[in-house]
N, C-alpha and C positions, 0 to 999 in steps of 0.2 A: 614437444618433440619436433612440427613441425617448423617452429624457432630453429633448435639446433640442427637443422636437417640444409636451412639452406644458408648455414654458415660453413656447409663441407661441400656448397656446389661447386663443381669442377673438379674434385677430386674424387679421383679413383677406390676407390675398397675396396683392397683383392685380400676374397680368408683363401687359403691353402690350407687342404687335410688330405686323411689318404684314402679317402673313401665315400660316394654316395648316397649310400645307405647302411644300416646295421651301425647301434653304438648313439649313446649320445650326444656328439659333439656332431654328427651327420643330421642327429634330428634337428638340434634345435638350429641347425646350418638351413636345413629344408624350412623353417617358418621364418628365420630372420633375415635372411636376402632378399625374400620377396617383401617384406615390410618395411625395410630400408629402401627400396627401389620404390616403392608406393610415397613414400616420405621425401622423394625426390634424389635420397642419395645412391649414387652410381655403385650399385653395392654388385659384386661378382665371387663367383666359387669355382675353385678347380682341385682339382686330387692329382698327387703326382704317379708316377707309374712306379712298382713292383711286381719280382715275382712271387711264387711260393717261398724261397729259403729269405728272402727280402724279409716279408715279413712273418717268418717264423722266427726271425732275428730279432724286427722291431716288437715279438710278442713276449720275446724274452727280454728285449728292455725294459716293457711296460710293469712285468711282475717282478723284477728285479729293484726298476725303482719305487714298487709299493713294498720293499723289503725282505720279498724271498728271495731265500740262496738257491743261485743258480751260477754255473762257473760263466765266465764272457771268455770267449777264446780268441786267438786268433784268425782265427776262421770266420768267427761272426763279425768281427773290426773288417774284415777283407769284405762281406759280400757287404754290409752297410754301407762301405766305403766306395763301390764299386756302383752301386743302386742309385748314391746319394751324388756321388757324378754324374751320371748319365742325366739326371733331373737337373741338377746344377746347368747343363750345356744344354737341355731340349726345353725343362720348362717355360712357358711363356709368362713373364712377370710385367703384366701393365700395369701393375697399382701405385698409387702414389702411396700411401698406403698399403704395406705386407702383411695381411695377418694369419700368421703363420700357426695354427692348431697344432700339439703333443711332437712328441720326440721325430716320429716316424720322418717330416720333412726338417727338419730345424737344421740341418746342412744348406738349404738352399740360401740361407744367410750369408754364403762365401762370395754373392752378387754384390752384395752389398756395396762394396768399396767401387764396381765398375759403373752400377744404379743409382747411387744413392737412394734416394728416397726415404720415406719410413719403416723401420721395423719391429713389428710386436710376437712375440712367444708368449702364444696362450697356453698353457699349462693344465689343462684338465684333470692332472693325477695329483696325488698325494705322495712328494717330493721330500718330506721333512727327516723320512730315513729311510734313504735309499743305500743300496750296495754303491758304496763310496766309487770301487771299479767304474761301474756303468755311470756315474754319474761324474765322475773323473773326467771320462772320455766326453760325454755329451756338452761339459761345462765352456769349453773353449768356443764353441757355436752361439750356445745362449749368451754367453756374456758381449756378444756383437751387435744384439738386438739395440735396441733406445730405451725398450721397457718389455717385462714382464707381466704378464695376471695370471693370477690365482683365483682359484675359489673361496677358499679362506684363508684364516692369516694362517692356521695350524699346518697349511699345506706347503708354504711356503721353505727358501731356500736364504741365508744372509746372502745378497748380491752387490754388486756394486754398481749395478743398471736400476735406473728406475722401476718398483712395483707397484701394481693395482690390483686391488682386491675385489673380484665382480664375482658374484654365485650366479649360475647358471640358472636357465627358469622354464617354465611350462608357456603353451600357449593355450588359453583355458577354449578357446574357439575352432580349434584344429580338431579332425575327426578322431583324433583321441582322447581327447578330454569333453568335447562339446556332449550335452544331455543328449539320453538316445533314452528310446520309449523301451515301456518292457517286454512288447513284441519284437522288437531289435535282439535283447537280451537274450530272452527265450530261443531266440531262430540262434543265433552263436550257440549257445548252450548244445543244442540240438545238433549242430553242425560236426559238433567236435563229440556228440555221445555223451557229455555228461550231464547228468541227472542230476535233480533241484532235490531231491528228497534228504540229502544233510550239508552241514554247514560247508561252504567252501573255502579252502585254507588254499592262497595262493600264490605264488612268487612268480613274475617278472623277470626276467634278464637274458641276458645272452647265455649258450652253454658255456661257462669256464670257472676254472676253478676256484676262483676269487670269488665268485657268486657261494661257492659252497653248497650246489643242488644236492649232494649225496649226503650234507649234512643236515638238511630239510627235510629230507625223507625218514633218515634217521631219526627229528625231534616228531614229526608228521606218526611216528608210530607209537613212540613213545604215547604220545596223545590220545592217539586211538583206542590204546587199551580201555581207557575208561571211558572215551565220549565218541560217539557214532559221529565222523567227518569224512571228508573228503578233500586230496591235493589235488592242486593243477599246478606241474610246473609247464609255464609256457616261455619262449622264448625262441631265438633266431641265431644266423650267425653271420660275420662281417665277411668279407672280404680281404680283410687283413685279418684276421684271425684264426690262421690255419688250425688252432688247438681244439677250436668248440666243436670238430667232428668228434672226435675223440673223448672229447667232455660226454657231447650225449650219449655216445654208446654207453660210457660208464651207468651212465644214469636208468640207460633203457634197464642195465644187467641188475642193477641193484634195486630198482623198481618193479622188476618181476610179473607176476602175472596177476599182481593185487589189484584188485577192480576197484580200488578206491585211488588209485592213485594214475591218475592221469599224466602222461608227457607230451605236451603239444609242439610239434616244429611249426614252428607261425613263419612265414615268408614276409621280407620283407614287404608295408607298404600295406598292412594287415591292421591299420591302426582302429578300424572301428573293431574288429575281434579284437583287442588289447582290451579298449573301451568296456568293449561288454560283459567279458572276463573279471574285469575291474568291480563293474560297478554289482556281478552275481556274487563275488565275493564277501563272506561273512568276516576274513582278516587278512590282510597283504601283509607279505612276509619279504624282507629285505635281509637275506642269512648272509650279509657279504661280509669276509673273513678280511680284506682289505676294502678300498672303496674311494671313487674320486666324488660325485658329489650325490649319485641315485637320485636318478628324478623322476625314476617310479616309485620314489614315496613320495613326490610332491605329488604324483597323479593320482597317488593314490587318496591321498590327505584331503586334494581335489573333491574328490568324488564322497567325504566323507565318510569312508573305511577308518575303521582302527588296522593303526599297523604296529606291524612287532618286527624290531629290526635292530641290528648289530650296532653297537658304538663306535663306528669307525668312519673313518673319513668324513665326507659332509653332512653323514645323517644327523649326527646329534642339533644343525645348524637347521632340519626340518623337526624332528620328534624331541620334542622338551619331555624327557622323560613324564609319566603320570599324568603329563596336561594335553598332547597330543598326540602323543601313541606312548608306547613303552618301548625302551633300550632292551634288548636282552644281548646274556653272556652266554656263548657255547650253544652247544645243544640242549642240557640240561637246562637252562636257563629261556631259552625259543621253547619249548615245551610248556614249561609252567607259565610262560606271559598268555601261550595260545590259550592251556586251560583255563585261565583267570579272566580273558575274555567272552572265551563260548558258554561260561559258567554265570556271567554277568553284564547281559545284552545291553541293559541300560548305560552299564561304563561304556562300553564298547562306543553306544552310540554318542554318547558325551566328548570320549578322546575326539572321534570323527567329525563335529561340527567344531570344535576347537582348531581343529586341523585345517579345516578347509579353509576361516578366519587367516592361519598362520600364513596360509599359502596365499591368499588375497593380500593379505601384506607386504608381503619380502619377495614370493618366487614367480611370478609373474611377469609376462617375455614385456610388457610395457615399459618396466622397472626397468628388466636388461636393456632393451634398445636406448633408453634413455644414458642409460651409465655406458654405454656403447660407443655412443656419440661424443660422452663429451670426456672418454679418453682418446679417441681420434683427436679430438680438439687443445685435449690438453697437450698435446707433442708438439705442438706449435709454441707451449710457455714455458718459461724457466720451471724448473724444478718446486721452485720456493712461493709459486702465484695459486698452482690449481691442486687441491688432494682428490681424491676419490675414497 
């Protein structure tokens, strides 16, 4: 790494997203700048500015182009249009090097022709069918870039821009992942009121409705009837994400006053409570009804949990069905994986050290920074010299 680190000296690497904190693309932003800047490359992050209808706009792009119908109006072209100017004219673009993170900035590419420079559109959703509308309108931006990435190939779009295919990764040494004692554990457990006396069934994410938290509840009781458990949904909310208010209420309403089922708002920057949440749990649950890559199944996989999680989007690229967690379908189907687990402690723990192998393999931020590098580097070759 430190090879390819100082064949990018002197150049710039500016990522662009739309937010700090909350969301995937911010975390694995918050562990890779500073690792890049430690490797000698001049790595920099910036977020552009929005308001609320801003991005209640870009939030209806985001589930629009994982394929819910949702109308695009004129209204929405108007303030997207209007947000994505003012950024165009205010933001500060030093990078030799633009890397440009999801839908929300991918206008600021109209620089291009007065900057030159480089351009990348990373891609974090699952784009393979989208509402043609929304993806109509977005297409004219992306196709400016020099190159695209994806996560996997399944996510991708046919272009006429060069693509790279990098999966997003954990950092196993970040207070998220890194081992924590089980006085650690215990004191979280404690913090938040829930009690060690039956299994922990838990799910991860932000409030929204792709996540499908009201449909975890739903398989969460199913379950119940026969096996004494307990849920923790824990989770946060972005900043671009005006919806997840609204998500949790839903969740508070239809969680009720069941003492088994717990709702945690975790603030951002919470990551050892993530951690220890994680590592109390008897099965992490990934109910996402859409999905760009979830890498709290890699954290979870991490930590050696069986998980039970949706065949959508990146996951199946973490849980090989049967060998490191199990796919489930629907809610019916998230039910019978969880009973099949708490039913059969030994598999459970078998999926979980297979898992954690998987994720030392592939999903690990070492892996990313290197394939990081040396597509920055590849935008200096023909088409026809470097692949990824």
């Amino acid at each position: 790494m430190r090879l390819l680190a100082k064949r990018l000296s002197g150049r710039v690497i500016q990522n662009i997203n739309s937010t700090f904190s909350g969301g995937g693309v911010a975390e694995i932003l918050q562990r890779m700048v500073p690792l890049l800047t430690e490797l000698g490359v001049d790595a920099r992050w910036s977020v552009i500015k929005g308001d609320m209808p801003f991005f209640e706009v870009t939030k209806k792009i985001h589930n629009t182009l994982h394929g819910r119908p949702d109308p695009f109006t004129q209204q929405d072209i108007s303030i997207f249009n209007e947000t994505s100017r003012k950024n165009i004219e205010e933001h500060n673009l030093v990078g030799d090097i633009i890397f440009v993170h999801d839908p929300q900035p991918v206008a600021l590419v109209e620089r291009k022709k007065e900057l030159g420079k480089k351009w990348i559109w990373r891609c974090h959703i699952d784009v393979s069918k989208p509402n043609e509308e929304v993806w109509s309108f977005l297409q004219p931006w992306v196709l400016q870039y020099d190159a695209s990435v994806f996560s996997a190939p399944a996510f991708s779009r046919s272009l006429p821009i060069r693509q790279f295919l990098i999966s997003p990764s954990i950092d196993p040494l970040s207070d998220k992942n890194r081992e924590l004692s089980r006085d650690t554990v215990d004191a979280v457990l404690a913090k938040y009121k829930i009690p060690g006396d039956k299994p922990i069934i838990l799910q991860v994410s932000r409030f929204d409705y792709l996540k499908d938290p009201v449909g975890v509840i739903q398989a969460f009781r199913q379950v119940k009837r026969s096996i004494a458990c307990r849920l923790v949904l824990a989770g946060g909310t972005a900043t671009d994400d005006p919806e997840s208010d609204k998500v949790l209420a839903e969740v508070m309403e239809r969680a009720g006053n069941d003492p088994d089922i717990h709702v945690l708002l975790i603030p951002p920057g919470s990551d050892i409570e993530i951690n220890a949440l994680q590592r109390a749990a008897a099965i992490v649950l990934q109910k996402s009804l859409k999905e760009g890559f979830a890498l709290t199944v890699s954290e979870a996989l991490w930590k050696e949990k069986a998980v039970v999680a949706s065949a959508v989007g990146g996951i199946p690229l973490q849980v090989q069905n049967k060998f490191t967690g199990l796919l489930s379908h629907g809610i019916e189907g998230t039910a019978y994986a969880i009973r099949q687990l708490l039913g059969n402690p030994e598999y459970a723990r078998w999926l979980g050290k297979n898992g954690k192998e998987h994720v030392k393999n592939n999903f690990l931020i070492t892996r990313h920074l290197k394939e990081y590098m040396l597509l920055f580097l590849a935008l200096d070759r023909p088409e026809d010299v470097i692949y990824l």
